[in-house]
PyMOL CGO cylinders between C-alpha atoms (Angstrom):
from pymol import cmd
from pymol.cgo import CYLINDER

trace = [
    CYLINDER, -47.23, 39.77, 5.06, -43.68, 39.91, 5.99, 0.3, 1, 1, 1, 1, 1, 1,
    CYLINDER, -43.68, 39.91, 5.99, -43.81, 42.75, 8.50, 0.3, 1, 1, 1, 1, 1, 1,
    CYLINDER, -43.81, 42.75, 8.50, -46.22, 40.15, 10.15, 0.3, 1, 1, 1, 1, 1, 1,
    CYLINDER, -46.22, 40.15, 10.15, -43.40, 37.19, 9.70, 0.3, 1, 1, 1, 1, 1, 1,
    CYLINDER, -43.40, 37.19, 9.70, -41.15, 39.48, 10.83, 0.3, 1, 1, 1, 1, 1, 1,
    CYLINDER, -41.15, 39.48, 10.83, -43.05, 40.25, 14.41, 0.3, 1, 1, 1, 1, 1, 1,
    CYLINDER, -43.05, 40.25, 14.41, -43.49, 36.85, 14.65, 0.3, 1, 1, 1, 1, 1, 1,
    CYLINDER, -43.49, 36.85, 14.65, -39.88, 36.39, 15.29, 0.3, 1, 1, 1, 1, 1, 1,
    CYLINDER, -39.88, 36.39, 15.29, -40.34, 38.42, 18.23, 0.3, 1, 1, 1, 1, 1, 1,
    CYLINDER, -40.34, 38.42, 18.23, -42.20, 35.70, 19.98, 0.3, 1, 1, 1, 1, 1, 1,
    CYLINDER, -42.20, 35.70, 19.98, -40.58, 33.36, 22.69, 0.3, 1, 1, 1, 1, 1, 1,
    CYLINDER, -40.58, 33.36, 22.69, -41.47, 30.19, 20.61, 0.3, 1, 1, 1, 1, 1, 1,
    CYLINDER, -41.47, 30.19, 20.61, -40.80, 31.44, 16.92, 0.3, 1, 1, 1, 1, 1, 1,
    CYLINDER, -40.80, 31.44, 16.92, -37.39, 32.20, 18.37, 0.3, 1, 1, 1, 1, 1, 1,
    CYLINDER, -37.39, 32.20, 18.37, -36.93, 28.61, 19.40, 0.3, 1, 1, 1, 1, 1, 1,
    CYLINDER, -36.93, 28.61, 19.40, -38.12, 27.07, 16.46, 0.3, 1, 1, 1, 1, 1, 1,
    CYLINDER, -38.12, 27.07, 16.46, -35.88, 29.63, 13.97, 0.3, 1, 1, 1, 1, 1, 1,
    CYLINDER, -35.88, 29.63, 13.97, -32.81, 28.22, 16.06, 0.3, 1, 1, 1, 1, 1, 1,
    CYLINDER, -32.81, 28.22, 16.06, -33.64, 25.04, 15.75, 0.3, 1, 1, 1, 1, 1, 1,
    CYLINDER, -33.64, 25.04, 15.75, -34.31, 25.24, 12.39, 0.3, 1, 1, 1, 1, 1, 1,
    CYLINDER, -34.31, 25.24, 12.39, -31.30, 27.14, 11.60, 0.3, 1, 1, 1, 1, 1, 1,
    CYLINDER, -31.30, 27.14, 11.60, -29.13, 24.57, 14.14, 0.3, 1, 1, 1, 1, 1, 1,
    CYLINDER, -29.13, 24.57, 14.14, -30.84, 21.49, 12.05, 0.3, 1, 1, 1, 1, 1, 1,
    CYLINDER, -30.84, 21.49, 12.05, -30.41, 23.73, 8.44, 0.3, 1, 1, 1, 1, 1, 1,
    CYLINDER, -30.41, 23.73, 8.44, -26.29, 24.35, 9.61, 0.3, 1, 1, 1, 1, 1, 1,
    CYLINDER, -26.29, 24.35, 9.61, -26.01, 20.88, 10.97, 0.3, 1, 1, 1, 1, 1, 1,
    CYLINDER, -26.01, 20.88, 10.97, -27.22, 19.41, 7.85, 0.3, 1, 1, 1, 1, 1, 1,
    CYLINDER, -27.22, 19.41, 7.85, -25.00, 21.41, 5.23, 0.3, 1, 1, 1, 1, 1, 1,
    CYLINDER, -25.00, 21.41, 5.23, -21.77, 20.77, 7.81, 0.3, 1, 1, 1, 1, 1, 1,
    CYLINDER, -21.77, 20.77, 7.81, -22.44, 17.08, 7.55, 0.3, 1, 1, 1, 1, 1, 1,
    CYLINDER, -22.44, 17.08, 7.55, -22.59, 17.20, 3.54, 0.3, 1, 1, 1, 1, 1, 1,
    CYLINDER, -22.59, 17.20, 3.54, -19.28, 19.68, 3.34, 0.3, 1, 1, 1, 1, 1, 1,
    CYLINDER, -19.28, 19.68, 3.34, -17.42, 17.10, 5.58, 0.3, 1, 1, 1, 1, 1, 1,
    CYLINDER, -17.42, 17.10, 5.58, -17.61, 14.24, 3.88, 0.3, 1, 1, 1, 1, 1, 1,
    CYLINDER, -17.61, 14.24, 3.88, -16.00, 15.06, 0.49, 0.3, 1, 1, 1, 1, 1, 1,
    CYLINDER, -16.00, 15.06, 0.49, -13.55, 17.38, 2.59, 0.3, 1, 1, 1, 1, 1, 1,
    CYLINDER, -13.55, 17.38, 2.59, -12.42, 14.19, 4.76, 0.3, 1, 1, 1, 1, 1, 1,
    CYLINDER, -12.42, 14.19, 4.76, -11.74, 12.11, 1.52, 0.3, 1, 1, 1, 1, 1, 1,
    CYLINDER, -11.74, 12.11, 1.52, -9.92, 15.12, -0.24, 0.3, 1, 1, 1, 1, 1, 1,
    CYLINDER, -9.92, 15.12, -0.24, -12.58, 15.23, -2.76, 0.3, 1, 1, 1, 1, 1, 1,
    CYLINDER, -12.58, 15.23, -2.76, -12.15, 16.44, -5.90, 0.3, 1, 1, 1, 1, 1, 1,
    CYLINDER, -12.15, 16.44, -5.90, -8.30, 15.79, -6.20, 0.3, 1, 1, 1, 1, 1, 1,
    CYLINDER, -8.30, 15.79, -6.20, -7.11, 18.40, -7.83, 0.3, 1, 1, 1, 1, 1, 1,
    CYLINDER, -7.11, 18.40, -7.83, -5.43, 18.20, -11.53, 0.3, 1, 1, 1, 1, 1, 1,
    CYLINDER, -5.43, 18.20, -11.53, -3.58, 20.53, -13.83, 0.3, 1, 1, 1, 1, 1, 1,
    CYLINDER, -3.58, 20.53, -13.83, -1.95, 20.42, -17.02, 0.3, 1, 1, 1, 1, 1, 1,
    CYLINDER, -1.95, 20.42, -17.02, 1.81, 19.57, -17.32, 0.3, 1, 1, 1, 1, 1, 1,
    CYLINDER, 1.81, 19.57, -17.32, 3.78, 19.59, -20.64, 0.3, 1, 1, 1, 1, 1, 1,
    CYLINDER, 3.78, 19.59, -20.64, 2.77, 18.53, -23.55, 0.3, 1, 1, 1, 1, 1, 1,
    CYLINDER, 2.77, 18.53, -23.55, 4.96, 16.51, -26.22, 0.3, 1, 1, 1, 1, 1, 1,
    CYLINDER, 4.96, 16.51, -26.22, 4.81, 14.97, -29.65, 0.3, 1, 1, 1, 1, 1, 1,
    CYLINDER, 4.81, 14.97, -29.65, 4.68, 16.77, -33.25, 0.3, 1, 1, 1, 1, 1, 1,
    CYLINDER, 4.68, 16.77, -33.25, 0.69, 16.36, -32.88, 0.3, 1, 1, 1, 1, 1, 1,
    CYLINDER, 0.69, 16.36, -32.88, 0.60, 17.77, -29.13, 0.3, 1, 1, 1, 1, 1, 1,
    CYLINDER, 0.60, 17.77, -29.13, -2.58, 20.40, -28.82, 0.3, 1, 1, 1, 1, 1, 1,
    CYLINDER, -2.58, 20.40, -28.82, -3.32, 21.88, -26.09, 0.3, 1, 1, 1, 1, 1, 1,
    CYLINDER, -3.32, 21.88, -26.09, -7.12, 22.16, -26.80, 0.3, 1, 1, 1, 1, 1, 1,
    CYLINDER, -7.12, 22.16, -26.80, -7.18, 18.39, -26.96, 0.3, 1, 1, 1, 1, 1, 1,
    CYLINDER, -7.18, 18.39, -26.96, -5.43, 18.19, -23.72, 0.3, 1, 1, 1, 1, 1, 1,
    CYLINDER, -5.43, 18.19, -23.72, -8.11, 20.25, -21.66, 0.3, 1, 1, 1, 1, 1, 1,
    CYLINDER, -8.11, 20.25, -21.66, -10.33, 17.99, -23.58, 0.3, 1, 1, 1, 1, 1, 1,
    CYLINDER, -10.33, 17.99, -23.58, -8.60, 15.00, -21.94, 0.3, 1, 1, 1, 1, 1, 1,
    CYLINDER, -8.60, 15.00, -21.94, -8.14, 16.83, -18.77, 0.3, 1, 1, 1, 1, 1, 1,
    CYLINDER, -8.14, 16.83, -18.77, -12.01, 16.91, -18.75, 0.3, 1, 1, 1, 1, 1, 1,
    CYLINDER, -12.01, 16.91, -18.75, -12.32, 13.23, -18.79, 0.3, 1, 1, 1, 1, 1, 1,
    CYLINDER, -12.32, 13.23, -18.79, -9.63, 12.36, -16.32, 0.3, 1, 1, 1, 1, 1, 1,
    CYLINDER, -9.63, 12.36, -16.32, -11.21, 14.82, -13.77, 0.3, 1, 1, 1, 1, 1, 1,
    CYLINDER, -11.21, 14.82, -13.77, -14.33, 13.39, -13.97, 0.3, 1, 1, 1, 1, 1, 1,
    CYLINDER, -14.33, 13.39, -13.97, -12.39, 9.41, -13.63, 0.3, 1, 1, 1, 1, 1, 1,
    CYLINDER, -12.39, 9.41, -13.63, -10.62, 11.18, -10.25, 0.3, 1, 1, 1, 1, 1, 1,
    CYLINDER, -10.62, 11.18, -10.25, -13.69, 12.40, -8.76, 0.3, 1, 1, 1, 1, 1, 1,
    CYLINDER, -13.69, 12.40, -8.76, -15.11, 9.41, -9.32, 0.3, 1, 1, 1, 1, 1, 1,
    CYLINDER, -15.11, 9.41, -9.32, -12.47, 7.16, -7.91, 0.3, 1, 1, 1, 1, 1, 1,
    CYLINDER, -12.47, 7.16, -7.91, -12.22, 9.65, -4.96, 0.3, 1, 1, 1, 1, 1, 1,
    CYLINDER, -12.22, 9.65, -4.96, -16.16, 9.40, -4.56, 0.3, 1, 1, 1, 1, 1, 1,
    CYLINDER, -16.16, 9.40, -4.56, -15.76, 5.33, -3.89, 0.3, 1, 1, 1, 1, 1, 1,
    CYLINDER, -15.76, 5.33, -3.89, -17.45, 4.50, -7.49, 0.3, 1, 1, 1, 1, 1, 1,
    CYLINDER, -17.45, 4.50, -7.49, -16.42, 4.81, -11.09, 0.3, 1, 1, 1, 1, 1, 1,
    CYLINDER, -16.42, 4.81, -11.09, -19.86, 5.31, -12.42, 0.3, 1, 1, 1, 1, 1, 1,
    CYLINDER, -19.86, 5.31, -12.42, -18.88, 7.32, -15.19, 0.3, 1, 1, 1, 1, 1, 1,
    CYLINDER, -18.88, 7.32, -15.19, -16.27, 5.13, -16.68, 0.3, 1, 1, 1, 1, 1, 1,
    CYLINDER, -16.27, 5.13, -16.68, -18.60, 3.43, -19.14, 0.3, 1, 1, 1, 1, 1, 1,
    CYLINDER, -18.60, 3.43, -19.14, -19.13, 6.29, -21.23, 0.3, 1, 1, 1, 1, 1, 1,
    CYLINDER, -19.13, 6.29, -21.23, -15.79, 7.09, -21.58, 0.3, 1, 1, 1, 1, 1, 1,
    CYLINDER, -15.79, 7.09, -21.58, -15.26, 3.22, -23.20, 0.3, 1, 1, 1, 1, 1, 1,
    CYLINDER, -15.26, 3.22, -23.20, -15.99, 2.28, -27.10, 0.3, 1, 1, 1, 1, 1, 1,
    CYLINDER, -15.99, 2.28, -27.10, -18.30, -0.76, -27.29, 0.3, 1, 1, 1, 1, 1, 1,
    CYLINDER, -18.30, -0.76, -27.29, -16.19, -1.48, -30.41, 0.3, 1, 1, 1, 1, 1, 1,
    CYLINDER, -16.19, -1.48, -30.41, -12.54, -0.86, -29.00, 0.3, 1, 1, 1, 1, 1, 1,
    CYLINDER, -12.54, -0.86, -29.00, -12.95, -2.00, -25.22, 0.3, 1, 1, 1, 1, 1, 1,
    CYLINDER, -12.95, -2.00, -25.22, -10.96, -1.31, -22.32, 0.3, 1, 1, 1, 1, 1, 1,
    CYLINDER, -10.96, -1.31, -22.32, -7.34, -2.53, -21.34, 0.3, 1, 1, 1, 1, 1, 1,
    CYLINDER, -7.34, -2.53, -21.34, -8.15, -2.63, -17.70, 0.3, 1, 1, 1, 1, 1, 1,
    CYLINDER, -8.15, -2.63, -17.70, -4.35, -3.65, -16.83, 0.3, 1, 1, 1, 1, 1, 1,
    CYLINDER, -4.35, -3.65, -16.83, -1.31, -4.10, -18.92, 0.3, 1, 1, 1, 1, 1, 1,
    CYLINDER, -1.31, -4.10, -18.92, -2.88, -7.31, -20.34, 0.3, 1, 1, 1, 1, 1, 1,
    CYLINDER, -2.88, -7.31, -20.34, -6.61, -7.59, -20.03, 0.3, 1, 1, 1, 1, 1, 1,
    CYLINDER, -6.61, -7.59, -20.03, -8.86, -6.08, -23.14, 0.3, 1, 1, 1, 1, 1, 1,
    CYLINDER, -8.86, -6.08, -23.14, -12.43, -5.42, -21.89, 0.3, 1, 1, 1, 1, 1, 1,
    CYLINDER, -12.43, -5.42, -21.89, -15.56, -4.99, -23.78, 0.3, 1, 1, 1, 1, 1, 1,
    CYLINDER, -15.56, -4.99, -23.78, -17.81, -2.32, -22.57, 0.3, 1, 1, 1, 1, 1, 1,
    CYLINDER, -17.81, -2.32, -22.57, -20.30, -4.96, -21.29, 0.3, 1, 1, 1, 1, 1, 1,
    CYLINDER, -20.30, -4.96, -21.29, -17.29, -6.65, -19.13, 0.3, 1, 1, 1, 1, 1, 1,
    CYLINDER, -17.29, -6.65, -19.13, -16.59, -3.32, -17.99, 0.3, 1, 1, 1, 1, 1, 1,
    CYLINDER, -16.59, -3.32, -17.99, -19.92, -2.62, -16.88, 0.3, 1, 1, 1, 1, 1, 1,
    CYLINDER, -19.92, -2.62, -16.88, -20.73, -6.04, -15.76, 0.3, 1, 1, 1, 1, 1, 1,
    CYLINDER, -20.73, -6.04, -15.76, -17.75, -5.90, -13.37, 0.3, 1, 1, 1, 1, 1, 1,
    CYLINDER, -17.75, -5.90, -13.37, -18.34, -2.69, -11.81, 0.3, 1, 1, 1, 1, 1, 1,
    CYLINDER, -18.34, -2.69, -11.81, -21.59, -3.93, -10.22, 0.3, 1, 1, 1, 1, 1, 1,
    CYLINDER, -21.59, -3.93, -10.22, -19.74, -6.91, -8.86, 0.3, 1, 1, 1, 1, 1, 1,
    CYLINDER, -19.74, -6.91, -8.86, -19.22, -6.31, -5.37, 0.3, 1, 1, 1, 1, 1, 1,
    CYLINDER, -19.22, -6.31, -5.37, -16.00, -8.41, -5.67, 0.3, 1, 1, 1, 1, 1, 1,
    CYLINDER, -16.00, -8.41, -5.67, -15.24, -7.41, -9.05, 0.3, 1, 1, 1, 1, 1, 1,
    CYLINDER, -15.24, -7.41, -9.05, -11.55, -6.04, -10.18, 0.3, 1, 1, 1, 1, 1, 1,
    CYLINDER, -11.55, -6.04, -10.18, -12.76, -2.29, -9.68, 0.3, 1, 1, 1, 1, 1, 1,
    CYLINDER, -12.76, -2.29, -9.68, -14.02, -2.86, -6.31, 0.3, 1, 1, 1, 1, 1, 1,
    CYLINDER, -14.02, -2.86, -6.31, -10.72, -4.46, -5.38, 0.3, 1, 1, 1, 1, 1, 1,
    CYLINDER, -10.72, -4.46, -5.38, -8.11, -2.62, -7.12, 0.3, 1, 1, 1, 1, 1, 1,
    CYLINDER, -8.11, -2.62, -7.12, -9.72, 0.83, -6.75, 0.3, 1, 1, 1, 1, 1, 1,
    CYLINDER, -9.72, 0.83, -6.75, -11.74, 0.85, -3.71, 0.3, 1, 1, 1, 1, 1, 1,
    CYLINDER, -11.74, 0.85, -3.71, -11.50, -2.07, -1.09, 0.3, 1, 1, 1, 1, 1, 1,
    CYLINDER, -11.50, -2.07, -1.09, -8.22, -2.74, 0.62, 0.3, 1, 1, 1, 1, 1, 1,
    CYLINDER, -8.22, -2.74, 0.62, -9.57, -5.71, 2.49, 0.3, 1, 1, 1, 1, 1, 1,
    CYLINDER, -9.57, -5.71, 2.49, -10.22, -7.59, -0.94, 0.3, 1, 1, 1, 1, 1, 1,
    CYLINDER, -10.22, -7.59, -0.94, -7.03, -6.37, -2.43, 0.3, 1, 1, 1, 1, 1, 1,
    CYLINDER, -7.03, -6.37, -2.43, -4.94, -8.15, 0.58, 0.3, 1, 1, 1, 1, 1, 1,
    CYLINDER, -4.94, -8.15, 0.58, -6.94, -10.88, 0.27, 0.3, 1, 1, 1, 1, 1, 1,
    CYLINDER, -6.94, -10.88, 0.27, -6.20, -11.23, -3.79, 0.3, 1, 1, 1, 1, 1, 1,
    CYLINDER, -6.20, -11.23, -3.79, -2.22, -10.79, -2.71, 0.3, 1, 1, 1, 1, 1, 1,
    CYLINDER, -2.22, -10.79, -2.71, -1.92, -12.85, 0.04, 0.3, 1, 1, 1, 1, 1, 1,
    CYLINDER, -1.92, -12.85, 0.04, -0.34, -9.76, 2.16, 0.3, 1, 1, 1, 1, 1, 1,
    CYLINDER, -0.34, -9.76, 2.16, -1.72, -6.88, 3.80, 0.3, 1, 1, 1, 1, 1, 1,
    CYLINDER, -1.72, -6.88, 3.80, -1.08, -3.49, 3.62, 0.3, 1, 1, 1, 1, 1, 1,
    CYLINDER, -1.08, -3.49, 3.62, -1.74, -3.11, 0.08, 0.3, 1, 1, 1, 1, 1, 1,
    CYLINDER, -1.74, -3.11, 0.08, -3.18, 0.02, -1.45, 0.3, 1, 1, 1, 1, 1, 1,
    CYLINDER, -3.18, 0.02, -1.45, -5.53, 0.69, -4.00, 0.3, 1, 1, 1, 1, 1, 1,
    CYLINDER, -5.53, 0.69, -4.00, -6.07, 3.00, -6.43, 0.3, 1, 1, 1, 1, 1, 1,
    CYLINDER, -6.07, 3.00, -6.43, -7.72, 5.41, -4.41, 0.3, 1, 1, 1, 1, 1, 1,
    CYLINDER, -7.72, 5.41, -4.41, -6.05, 4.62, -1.28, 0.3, 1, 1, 1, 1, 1, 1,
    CYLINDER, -6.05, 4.62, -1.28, -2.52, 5.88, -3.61, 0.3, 1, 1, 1, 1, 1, 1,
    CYLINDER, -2.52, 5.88, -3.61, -4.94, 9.30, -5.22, 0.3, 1, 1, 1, 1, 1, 1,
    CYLINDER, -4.94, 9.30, -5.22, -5.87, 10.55, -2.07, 0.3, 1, 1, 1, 1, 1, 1,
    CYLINDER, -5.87, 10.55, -2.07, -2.13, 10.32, -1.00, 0.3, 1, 1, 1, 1, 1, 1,
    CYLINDER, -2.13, 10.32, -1.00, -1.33, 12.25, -4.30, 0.3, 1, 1, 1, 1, 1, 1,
    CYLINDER, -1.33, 12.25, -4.30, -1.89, 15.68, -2.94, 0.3, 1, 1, 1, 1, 1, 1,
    CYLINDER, -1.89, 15.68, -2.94, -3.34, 16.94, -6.34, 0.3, 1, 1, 1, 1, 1, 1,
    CYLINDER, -3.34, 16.94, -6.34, -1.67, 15.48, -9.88, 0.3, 1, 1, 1, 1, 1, 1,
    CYLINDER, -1.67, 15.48, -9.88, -0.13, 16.91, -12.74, 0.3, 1, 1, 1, 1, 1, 1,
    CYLINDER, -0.13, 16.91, -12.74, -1.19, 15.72, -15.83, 0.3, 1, 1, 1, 1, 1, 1,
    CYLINDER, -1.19, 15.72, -15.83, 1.84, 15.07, -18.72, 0.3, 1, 1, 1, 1, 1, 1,
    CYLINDER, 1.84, 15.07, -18.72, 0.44, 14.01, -22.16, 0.3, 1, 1, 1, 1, 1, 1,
    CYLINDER, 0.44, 14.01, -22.16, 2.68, 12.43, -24.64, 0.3, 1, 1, 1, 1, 1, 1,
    CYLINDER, 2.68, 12.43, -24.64, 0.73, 12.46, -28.29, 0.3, 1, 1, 1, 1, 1, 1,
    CYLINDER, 0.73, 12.46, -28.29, 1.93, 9.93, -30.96, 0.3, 1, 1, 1, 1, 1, 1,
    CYLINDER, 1.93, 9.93, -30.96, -0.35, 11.39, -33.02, 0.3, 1, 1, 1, 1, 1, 1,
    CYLINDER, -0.35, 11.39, -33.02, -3.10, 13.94, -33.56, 0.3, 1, 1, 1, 1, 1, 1,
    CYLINDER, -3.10, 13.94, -33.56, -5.62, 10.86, -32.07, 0.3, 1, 1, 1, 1, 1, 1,
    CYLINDER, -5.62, 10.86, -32.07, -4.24, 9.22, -29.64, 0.3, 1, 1, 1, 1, 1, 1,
    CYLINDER, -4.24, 9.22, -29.64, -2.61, 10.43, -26.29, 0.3, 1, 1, 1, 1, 1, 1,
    CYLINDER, -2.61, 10.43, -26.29, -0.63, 8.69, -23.03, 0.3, 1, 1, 1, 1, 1, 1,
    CYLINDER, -0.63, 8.69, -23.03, -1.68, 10.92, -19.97, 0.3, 1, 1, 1, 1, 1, 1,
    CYLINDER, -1.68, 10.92, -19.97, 1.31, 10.40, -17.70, 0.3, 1, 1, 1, 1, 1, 1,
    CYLINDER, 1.31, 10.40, -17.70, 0.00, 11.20, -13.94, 0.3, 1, 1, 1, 1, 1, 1,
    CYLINDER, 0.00, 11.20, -13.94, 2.68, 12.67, -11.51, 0.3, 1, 1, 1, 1, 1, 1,
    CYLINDER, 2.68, 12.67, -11.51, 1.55, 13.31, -7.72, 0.3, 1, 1, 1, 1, 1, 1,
    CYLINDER, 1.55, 13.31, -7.72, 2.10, 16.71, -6.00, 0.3, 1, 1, 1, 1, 1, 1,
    CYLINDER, 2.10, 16.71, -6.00, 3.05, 14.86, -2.82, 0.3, 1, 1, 1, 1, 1, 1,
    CYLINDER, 3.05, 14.86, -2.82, 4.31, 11.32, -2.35, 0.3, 1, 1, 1, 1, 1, 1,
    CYLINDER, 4.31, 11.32, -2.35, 5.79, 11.31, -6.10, 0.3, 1, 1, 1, 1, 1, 1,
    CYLINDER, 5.79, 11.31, -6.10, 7.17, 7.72, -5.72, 0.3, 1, 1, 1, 1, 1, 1,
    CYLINDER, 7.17, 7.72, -5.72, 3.44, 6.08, -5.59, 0.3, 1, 1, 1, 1, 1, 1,
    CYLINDER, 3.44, 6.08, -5.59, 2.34, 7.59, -8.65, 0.3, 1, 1, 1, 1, 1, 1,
    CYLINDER, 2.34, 7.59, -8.65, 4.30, 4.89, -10.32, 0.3, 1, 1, 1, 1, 1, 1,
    CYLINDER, 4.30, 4.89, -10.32, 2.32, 2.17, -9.18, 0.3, 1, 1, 1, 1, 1, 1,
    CYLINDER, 2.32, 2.17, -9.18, -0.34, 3.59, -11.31, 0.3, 1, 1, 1, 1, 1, 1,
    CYLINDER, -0.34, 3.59, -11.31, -0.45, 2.40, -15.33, 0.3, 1, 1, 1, 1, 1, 1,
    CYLINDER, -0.45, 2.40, -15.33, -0.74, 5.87, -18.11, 0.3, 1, 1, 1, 1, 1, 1,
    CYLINDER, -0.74, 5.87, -18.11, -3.88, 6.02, -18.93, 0.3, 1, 1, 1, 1, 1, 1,
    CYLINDER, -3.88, 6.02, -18.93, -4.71, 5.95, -22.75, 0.3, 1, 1, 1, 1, 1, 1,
    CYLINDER, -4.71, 5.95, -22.75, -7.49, 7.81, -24.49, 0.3, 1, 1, 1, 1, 1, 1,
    CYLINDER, -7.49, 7.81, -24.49, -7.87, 7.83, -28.22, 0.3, 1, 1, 1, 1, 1, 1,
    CYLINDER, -7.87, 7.83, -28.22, -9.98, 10.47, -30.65, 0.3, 1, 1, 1, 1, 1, 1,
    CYLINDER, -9.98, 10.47, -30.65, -12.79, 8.27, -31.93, 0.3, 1, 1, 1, 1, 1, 1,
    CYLINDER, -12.79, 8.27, -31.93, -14.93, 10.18, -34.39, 0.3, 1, 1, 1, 1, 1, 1,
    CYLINDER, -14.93, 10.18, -34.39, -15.73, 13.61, -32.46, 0.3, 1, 1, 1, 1, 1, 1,
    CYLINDER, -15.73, 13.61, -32.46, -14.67, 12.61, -28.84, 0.3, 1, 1, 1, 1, 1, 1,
    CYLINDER, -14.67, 12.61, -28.84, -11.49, 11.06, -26.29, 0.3, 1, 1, 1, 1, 1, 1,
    CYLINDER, -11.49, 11.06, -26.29, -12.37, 7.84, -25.13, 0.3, 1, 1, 1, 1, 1, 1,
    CYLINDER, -12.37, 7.84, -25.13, -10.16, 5.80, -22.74, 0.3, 1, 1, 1, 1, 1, 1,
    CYLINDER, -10.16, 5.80, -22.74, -8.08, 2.99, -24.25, 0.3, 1, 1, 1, 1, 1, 1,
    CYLINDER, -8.08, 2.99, -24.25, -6.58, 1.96, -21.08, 0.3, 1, 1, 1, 1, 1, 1,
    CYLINDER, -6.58, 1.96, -21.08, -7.03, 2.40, -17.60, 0.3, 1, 1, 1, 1, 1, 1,
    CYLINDER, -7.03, 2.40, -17.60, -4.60, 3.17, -14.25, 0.3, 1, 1, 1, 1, 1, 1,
]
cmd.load_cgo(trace, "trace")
């Protein structure tokens, strides 16, 4: 069977047909490589220092997990993930003031208009909500970042402030908020939000 496949290749038309196919077959992977490529996708973390009496660096690769799945996601366009990672019980500070349940969380994030959509994703709505233009959002500052390093300040053996430094173009990273996550039973779950 295959030294038949094989003279078949010898044959004006299979020859066309195995280019095209393998034209269509590179053209195809090319276009899905691209894509994340041209958005900088994943952006790249690492682990900085670690402080506090309770700091452990276990639970900061455990953290680290989380936060790299919260950067793909933002640098993706979505943050599909970002429900699991919130208590139904303890909710979500979303900004310095607003406390989320899970089911405002998750009720926003299929709002085309939402918060998420503007502050993370759409520039248009964010100038809108300001009243200027020009503004950047969340991802608009990540993909600037040029890869982050990832401080985390423990208070206690529970709870941990991830403070998020860019690689390049230091000075935006502090338009971002720490993120908090907290050690509910066996897993991190995220207090607050950039």
């Amino acid at each position: 069977m295959v030294r038949g496949s094989l003279n078949l290749l010898k044959t004006p038309c299979s020859l066309v047909l195995l280019t095209v196919f393998t034209f269509c077959q590179t053209k195809t992977n090319k276009t899905e490589l691209v894509e994340p490529l041209k958005n900088q996708c994943p952006i790249v973390s690492e682990i900085g220092k670690l402080y506090g009496q309770n700091a452990d660096y276990g639970f900061a690769i455990e953290i680290k997990k989380k936060m790299d799945l919260l950067l793909l996601d933002i640098c993706e366009g979505h943050l599909e993930h970002l429900p699991e990672m919130v208590d139904p019980a303890l909710g979500l500070f979303v900004d310095a003031k607003a406390l989320w349940t899970k089911d405002e969380v998750e009720k926003d994030l299929s709002d085309p208009k939402g918060y998420f959509q503007t502050y993370f994703f759409n520039s248009d709505l964010l100038d809108k909500k300001k009243g200027s233009s020009g503004n950047q959002t969340v991802r608009d500052l990540f993909l600037q970042s040029g890869g982050v390093k990832l401080d985390f300040y423990f208070d206690s053996h529970k709870e941990c402030e991830v403070k998020v430094s860019f690689v390049q173009n230091p000075k935006l990273a502090r338009r971002l908020i720490n993120p908090v996550f907290a050690k509910f039973q066996t897993d991190w779950i995220l207090m607050r939000l950039f």
